[in-house]
N, C-alpha and C positions, 0 to 999 in steps of 0.2 A: 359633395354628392349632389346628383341630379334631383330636383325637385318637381311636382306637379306645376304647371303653369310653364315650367322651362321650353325653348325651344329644342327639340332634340338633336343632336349631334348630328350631322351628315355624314354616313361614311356609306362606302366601297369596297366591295370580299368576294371574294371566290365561295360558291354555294358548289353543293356536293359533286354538279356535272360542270364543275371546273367555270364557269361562267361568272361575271361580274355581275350583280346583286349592289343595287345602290338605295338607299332612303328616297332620294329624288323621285325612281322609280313609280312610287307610290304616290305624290302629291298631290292633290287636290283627285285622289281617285279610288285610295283605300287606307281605312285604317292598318294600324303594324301591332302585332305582338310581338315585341322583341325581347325575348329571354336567354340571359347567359346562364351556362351551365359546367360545370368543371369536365368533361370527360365524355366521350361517347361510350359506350355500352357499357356501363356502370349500373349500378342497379338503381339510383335513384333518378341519374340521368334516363335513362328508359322508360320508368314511370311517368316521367313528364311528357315525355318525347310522344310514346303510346296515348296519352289521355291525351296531349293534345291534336294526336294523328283522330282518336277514335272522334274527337268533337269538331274535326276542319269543315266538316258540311256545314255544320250550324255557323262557327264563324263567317265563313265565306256569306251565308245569308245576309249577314248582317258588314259587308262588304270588308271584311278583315282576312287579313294575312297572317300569317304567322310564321318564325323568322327567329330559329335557335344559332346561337352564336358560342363557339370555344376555339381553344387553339388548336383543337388538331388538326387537322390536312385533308385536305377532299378527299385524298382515298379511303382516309377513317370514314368520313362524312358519309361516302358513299358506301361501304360497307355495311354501317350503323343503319342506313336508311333502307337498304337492300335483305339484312340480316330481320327485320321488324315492320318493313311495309309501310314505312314513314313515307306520310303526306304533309310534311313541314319540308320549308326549306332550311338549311343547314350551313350556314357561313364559317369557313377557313380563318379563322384571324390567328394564320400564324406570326404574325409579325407584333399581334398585342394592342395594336393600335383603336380599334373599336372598343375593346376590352377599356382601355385609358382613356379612351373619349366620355364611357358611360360609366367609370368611375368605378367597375367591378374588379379588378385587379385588385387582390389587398393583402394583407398579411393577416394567414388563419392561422391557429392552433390546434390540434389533435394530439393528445395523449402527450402536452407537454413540449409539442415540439412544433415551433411557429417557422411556418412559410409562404410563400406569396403564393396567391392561385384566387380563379374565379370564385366570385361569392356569388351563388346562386340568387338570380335578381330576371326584373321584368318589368318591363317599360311599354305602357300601352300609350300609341302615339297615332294623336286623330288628324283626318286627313292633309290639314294643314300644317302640322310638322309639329302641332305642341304635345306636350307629354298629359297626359289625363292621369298618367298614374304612376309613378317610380316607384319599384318595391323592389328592396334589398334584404337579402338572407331569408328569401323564400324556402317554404317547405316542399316537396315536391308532389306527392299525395293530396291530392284534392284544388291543385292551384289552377289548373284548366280550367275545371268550373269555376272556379272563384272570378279568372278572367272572365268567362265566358258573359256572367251577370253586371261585369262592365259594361264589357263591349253590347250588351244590352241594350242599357239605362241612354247609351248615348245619343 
C-alpha cells in the first residue's frame, strides 16, 4: 500500500465529459484530492461526492483539486454528476488500472461473502507529485472536512 512521503502514481482516465484527465496535469500547479470510491449513486458514495461538491470553493482557495475515481464509465460519471450538481471531477477507470496503481482494488467481505472491489480511500497529493496523505477504508461522512483541514495546514 501507498504511504505518505511516496511519490504518487501517474495516471490517465477519462473524466465524466469523456476527456483525458492526467496527474501531470496538475504539477507544480495544484494540489490533488484523489479519492476512490466503489460506485456512483450509491448512498455513501453521494455523501462524499455532495460534501466534497458542497466544500470545492474552499478547496479551490487553497489551490486544490479534487478528483473521484471508480470503475464505472463516463456515462455513469456523467449522470451521477448531472443527477446531484457535482463540482468534482469524476475519472472512468474502467480498465482498473488507476485502481492497481493506488493499491485500492482488494478483496472485501460483506455478510460473509468476499470479493474484489474498491476500498474507499484518499490520497492528498502536493503539488510536486508527493502523497501528504494516503488513507485507506475511509468513512464517507465527515471525510471532506477532515481533507479539507489538510489541505489547510499545508
Amino acid at each position: 500500500m501507498l504511504q505518505t512521503g511516496d511519490i504518487a502514481p501517474g495516471f490517465s482516465s477519462r473524466d465524466q465529459n469523456d476527456e483525458i484527465v492526467s496527474l501531470a496535469d496538475y504539477r507544480n500547479d495544484k494540489n490533488v484530492i484523489l479519492y476512490f470510491y466503489p460506485k456512483d449513486d450509491t448512498p455513501g458514495c453521494t455523501i462524499e461526492a455532495n460534501d466534497f461538491t458542497r466544500l470545492s470553493s474552499e478547496f479551490a482557495r487553497h489551490d486544490t483539486v479534487i478528483i473521484g475515481v471508480s470503475k464505472d464509465d463516463c456515462n455513469s460519471h456523467r449522470a451521477f454528476v448531472d443527477k446531484y450538481g457535482l463540482k468534482v471531477e469524476l475519472l472512468a477507470d474502467t480498465s482498473g488500472e488507476v485502481c492497481a496503481a493506488y493499491d485500492v482494488w482488494q478483496e472485501k467481505e460483506k455478510n460473509g461473502v468476499k470479493k474484489m472491489g474498491i476500498v474507499r480511500s484518499t490520497f492528498i497529493i502536493d503539488k510536486q507529485g508527493t502523497l501528504v496523505n494516503a488513507l485507506y477504508g475511509v468513512k464517507a461522512e465527515g471525510h471532506a472536512e477532515a481533507m479539507l483541514e489538510v489541505i489547510r495546514s499545508l
